[in-house]
C-alpha positions as CSV (number, residue, x, y, z in Angstrom):
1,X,108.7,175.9,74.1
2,X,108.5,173.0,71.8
3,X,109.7,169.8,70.7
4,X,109.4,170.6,66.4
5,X,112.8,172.0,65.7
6,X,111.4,172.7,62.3
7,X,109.0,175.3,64.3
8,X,112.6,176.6,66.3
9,X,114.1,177.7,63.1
10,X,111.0,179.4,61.7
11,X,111.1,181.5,64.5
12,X,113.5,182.1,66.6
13,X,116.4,184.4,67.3
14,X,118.0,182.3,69.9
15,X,117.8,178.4,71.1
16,X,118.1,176.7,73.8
17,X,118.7,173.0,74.4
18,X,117.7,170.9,77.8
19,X,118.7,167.2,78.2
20,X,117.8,165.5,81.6
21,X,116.8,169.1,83.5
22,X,120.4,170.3,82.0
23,X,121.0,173.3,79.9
24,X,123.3,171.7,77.3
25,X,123.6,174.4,74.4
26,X,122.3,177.9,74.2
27,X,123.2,180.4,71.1
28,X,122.3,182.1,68.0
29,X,120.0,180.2,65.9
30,X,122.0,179.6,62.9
31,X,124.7,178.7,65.3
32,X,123.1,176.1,66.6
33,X,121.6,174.4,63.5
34,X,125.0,175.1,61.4
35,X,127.2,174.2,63.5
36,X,126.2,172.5,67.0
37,X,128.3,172.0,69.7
38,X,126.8,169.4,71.8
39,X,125.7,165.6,70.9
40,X,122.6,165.5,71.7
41,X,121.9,168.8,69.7
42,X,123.0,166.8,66.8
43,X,121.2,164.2,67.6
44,X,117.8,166.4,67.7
45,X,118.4,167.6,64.3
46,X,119.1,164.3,62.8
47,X,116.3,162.9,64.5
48,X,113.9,164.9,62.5
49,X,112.7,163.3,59.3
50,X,113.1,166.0,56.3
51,X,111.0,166.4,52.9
52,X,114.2,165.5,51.2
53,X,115.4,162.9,53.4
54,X,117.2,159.7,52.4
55,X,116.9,157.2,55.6
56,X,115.3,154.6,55.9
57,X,116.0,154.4,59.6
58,X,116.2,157.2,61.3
59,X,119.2,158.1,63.7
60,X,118.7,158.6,67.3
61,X,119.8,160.2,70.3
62,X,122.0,156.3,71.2
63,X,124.0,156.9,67.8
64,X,125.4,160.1,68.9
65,X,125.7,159.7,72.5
66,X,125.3,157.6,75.8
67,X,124.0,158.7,79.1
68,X,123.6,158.1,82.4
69,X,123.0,159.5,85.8
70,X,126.4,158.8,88.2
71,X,126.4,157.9,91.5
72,X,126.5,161.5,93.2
73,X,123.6,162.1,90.8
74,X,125.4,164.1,87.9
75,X,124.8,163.6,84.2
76,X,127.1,162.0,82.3
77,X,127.4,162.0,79.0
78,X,129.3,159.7,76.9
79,X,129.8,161.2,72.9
80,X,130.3,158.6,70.0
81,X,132.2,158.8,67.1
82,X,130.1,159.0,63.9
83,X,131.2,158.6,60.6
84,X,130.0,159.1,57.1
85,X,129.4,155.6,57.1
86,X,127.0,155.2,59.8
87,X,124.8,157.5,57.8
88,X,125.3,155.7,54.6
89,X,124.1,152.7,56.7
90,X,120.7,154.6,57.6
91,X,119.9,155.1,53.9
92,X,120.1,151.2,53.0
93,X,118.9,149.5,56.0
94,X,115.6,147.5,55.6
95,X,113.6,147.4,52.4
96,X,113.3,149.7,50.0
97,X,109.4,151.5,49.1
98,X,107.3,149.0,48.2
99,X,106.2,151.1,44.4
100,X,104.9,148.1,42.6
101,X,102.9,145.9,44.4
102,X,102.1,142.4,43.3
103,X,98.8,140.1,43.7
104,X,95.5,141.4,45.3
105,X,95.4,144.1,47.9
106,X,94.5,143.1,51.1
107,X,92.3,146.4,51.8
108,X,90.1,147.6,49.5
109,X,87.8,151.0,50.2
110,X,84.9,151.8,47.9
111,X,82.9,155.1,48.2
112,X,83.7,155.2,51.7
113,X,81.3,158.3,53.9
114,X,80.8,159.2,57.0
115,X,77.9,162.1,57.9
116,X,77.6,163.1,61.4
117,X,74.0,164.7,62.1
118,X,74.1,168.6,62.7
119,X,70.7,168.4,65.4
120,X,68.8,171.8,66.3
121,X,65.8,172.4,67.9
122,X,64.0,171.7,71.2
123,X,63.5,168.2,70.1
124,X,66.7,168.1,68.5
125,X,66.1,166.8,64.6
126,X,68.3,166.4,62.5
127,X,68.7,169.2,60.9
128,X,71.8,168.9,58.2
129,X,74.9,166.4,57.9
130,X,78.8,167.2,58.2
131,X,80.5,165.1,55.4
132,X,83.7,164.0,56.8
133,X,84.2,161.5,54.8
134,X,82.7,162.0,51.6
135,X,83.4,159.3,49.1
136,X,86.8,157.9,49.8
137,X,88.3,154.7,47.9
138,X,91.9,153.2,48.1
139,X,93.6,150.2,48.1
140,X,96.6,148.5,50.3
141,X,98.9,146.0,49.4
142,X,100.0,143.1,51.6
143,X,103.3,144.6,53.5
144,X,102.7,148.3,52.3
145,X,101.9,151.2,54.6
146,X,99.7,154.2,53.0
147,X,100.1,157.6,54.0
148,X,97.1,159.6,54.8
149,X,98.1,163.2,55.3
150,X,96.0,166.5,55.4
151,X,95.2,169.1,57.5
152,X,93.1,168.9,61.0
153,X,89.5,168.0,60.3
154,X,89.9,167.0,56.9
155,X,88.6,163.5,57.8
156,X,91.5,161.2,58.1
157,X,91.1,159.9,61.0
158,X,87.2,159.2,60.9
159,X,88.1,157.2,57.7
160,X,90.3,155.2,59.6
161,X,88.2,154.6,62.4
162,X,85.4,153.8,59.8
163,X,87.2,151.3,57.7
164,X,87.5,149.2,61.0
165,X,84.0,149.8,62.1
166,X,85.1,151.6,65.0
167,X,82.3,154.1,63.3
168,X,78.8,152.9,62.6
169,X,75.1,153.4,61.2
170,X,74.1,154.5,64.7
171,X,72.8,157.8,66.8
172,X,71.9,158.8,63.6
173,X,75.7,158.6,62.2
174,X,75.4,157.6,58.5
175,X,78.1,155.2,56.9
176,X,78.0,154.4,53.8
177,X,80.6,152.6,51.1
178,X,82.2,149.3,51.0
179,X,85.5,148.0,52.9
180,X,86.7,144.8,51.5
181,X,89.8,143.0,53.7
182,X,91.3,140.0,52.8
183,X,88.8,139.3,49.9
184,X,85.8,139.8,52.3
185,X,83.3,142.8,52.0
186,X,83.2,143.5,55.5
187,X,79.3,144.7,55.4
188,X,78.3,141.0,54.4
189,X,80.4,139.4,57.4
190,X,78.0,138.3,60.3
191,X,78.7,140.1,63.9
192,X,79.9,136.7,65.1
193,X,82.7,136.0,62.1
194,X,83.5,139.7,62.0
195,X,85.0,139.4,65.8
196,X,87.0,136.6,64.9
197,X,88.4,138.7,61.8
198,X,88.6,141.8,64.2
199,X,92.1,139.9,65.9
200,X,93.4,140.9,62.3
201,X,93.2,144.7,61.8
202,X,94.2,146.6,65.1
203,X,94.8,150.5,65.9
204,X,97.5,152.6,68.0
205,X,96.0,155.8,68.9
206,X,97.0,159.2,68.9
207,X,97.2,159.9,72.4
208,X,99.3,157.1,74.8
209,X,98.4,159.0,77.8
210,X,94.7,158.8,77.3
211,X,94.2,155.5,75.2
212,X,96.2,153.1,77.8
213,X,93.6,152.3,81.2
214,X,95.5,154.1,84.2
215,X,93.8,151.5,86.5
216,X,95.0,148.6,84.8
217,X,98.8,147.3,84.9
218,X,100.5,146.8,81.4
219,X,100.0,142.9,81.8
220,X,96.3,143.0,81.9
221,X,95.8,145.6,79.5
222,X,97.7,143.9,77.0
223,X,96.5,140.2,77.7
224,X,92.8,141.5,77.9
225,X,92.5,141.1,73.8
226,X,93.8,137.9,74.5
227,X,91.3,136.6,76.9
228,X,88.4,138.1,74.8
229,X,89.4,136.4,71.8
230,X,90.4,133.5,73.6
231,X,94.0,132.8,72.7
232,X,96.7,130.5,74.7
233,X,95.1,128.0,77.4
234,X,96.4,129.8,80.5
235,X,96.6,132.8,82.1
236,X,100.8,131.9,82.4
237,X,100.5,131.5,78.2
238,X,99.8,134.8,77.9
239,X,101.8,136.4,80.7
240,X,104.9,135.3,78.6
241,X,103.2,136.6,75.6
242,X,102.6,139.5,77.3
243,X,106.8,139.4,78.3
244,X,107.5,138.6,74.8
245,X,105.5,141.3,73.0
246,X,107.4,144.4,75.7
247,X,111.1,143.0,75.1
248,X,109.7,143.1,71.2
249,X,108.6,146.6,71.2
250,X,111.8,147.8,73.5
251,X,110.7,147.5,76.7
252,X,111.6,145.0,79.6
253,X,109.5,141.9,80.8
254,X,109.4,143.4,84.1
255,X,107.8,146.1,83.4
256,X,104.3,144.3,82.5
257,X,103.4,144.8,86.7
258,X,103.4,148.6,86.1
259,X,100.7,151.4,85.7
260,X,100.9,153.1,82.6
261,X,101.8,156.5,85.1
262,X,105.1,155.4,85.7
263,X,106.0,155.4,81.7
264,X,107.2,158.1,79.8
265,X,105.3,159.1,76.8
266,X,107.3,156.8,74.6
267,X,107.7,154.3,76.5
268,X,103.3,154.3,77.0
269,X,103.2,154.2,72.9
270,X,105.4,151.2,72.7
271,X,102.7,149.5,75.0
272,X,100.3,150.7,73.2
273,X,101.9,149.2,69.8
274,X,102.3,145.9,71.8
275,X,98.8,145.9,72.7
276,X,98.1,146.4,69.0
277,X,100.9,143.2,68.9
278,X,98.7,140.7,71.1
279,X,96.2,139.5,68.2
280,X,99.2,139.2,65.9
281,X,97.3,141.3,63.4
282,X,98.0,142.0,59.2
283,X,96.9,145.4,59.6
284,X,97.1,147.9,61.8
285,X,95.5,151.7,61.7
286,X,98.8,154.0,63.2
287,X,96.3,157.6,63.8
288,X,98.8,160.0,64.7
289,X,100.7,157.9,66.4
290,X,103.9,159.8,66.8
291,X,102.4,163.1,66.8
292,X,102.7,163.6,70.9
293,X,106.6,162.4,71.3
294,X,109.7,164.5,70.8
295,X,112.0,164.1,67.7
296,X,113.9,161.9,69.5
297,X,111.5,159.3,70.8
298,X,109.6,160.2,67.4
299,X,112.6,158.5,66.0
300,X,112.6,155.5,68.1
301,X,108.8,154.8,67.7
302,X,109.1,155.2,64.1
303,X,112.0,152.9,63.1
304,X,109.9,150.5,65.2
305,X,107.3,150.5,63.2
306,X,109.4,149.6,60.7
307,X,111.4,146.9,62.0
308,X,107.8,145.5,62.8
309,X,106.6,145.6,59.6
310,X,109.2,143.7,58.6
311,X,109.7,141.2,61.3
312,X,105.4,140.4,61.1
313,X,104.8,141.3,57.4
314,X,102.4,144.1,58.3
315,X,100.2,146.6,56.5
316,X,100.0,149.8,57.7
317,X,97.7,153.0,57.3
318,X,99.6,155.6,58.9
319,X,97.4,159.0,59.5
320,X,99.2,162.0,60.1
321,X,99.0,165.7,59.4
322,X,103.3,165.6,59.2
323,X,103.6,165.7,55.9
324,X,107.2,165.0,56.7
325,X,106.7,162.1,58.5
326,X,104.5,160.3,56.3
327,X,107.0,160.7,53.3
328,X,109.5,159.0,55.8
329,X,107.4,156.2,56.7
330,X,105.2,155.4,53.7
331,X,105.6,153.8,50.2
332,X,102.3,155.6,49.0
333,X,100.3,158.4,50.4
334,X,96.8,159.6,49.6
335,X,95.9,163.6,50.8
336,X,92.7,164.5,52.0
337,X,91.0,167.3,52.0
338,X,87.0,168.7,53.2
339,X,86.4,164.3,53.4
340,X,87.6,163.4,49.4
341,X,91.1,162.2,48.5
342,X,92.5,165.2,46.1
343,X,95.8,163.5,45.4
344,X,97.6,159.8,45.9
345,X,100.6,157.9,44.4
346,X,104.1,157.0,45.5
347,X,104.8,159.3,48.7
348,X,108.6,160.4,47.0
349,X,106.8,161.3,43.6
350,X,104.0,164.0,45.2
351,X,106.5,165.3,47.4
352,X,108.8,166.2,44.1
353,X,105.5,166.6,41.4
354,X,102.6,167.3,43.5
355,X,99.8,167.8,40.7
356,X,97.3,169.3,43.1
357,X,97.4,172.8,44.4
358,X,96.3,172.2,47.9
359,X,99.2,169.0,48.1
360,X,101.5,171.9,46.8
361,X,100.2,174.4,49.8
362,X,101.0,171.6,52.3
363,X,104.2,171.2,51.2
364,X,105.1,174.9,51.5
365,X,103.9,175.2,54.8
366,X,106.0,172.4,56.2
367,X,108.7,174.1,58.7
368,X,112.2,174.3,57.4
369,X,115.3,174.2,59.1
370,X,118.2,174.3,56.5
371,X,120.2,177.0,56.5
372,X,118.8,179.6,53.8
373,X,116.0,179.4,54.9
374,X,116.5,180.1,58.5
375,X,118.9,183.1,56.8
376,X,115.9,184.4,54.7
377,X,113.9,184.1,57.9
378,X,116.6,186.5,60.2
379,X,116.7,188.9,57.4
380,X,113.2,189.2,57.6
381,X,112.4,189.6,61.2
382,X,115.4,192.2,61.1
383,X,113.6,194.3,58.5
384,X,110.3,194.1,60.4
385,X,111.9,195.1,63.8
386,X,113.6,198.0,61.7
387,X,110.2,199.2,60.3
388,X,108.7,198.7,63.2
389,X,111.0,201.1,64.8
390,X,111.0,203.5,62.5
């Protein structure tokens, strides 16, 4: 049972497809993925961002079909028409990678570590360091998003949550490097300034079921930042700022007097990214962000992002261990691996020339769902079930 249709056509003989608590399509793996019957089939496997895809917005499960639940509580299902065209459209839409950037970067890592302490004994001393981060530097234009890709545990995310001092020189955590945003090293900002520059670099977090405060509605959760920082005069200021960020992010005013239970999982990550809204930021830290949804609300979230970034002129660091994704999403990428960056330049170049080995191991072991490949994998669970029955 999963969501990652790449996963499905690594290993399966036969799929099935639910919609709504509805069986909608059930057959023969290559069936499916050659030749589907059903929209929203066609929609899941369009959904998915590919190594070799050419979108720069992704379809979703609205351009294939409409839905809704009738009155004697049946599904309905309304198919659409779509054309070459449309698809055409999805591959010119918004602005092309950002290659070249101009002027100074508006992020700037030196040297960056991060050593947690490994304590043993009674007394518990310190006894070695694990190097998560172990010399990291980058840069990050205004308006560009950099992709941070590697395995689990290779330190991506602790080097986001460093850069924005969510990680500190405390409990015997050592940090050490230089972060420099908007021409300022952050290490020579006092506490007081630096929380007046802390409205300008923001995080969404991997998990929206855990990150979002089930005893707090959406209003106050998202006009909290606002009160701390002390934006808009009254509270009725930032309730419409509040209304303004959820119909911005794809959500309804109305829904700002709910608990973050009654949301789906997309629907609590599009709060979560208007909570990231509220400060109006220039940069924002995306860990993992669309690593819990399904394809199709994976689709959603990211073309969001984008449309965002366009509509605020953001900067994104987006940290994932979809290799896939990040090519989608960002203009350059940087791979990490044991805490060091091993690789980084335009995210389209190391996915076609990857110079590093372990870039080129990453890349292989992204699952594939065109059809040779889901051939090649048949023949060879039919020659293993042969052997295995002698």
């Amino acid at each position: 049972i999963t969501h990652d249709l790449g996963v499905i056509a690594e290993i399966s003989d036969h799929v099935a497809v639910m919609f709504q608590g509805h069986l909608v399509e059930y057959g023969d793996v290559l069936d499916i993925f050659s030749n589907p019957k059903h929209p929203y089939t066609r929609s899941l496997l369009a959904c998915r961002p590919s190594l070799d895809t050419k979108f720069r917005r992704l379809p979703t499960t609205s351009t294939f079909m409409d839905w809704h639940i009738d009155d004697e509580h049946r599904l309905v299902i309304e198919e659409k028409k779509v054309d070459e065209g449309e698809f055409k459209r999805l591959e010119t839409v918004g602005r092309p990678k950002m290659i070249k950037p101009e002027g100074e970067p508006l992020l700037e890592v030196e040297d960056l570590k991060v050593h947690f302490p490994i304590r043993k004994g009674v007394f518990g001393r310190i006894h070695d360091y694990v190097r998560a981060v172990d010399g990291v530097s980058f840069k990050v234009w205004p308006g560009q998003t950099l992709g941070l890709v590697g395995e689990s545990g290779c330190g991506k995310t602790t080097c986001g949550r460093a850069l924005l001092r969510l990680i500190e020189n405390k409990g015997g955590v050592k940090v050490t490097g230089r972060v420099k945003f908007e021409g300022r090293w952050l290490s020579d900002v006092p506490a007081d300034e630096f929380r007046a520059m802390r409205r300008r670099m923001q995080i969404i977090f991997q998990d929206p079921y855990s990150s979002l405060n089930p005893r707090m509605t959406v209003r106050d959760m998202i006009s909290e930042p606002m009160e701390v920082h002390r934006l808009y005069r009254t509270k009725q200021e930032r309730t419409d700022r509040v209304a303004h960020l959820l119909e911005e992010v794809g959500l309804e005013a109305n829904h700002m007097n709910r608990y973050p239970h009654e949301f789906s999982g997309g629907q609590r990550q599009r709060i979560s990214v208007a909570r990231a809204l509220a400060l109006d930021p220039k940069f924002i830290v995306c860990d993992e962000s669309v690593s819990a949804l399904d394809v199709s609300v994976q689709a959603q979230v990211l073309n969001l992002l984008k449309d965002l970034q366009e509509a605020h002129e953001l900067t994104y660091i987006f940290i994932s261990h979809d290799l896939s994704v990040v090519k989608f999403q960002s203009d350059t990428m940087a791979v990490m691996k044991d805490g060091l960056i091993v690789e980084e330049g335009p995210a389209d170049a190391i996915y076609e020339n990857p110079r590093e080995e372990y870039t080129r191991r990453l890349i292989e072991a992204v699952p594939r769902d065109d059809l040779d490949h889901i051939k090649t994998r048949i023949a060879a669970r039919e020659t293993a079930r042969t052997q295995r029955d002698g």
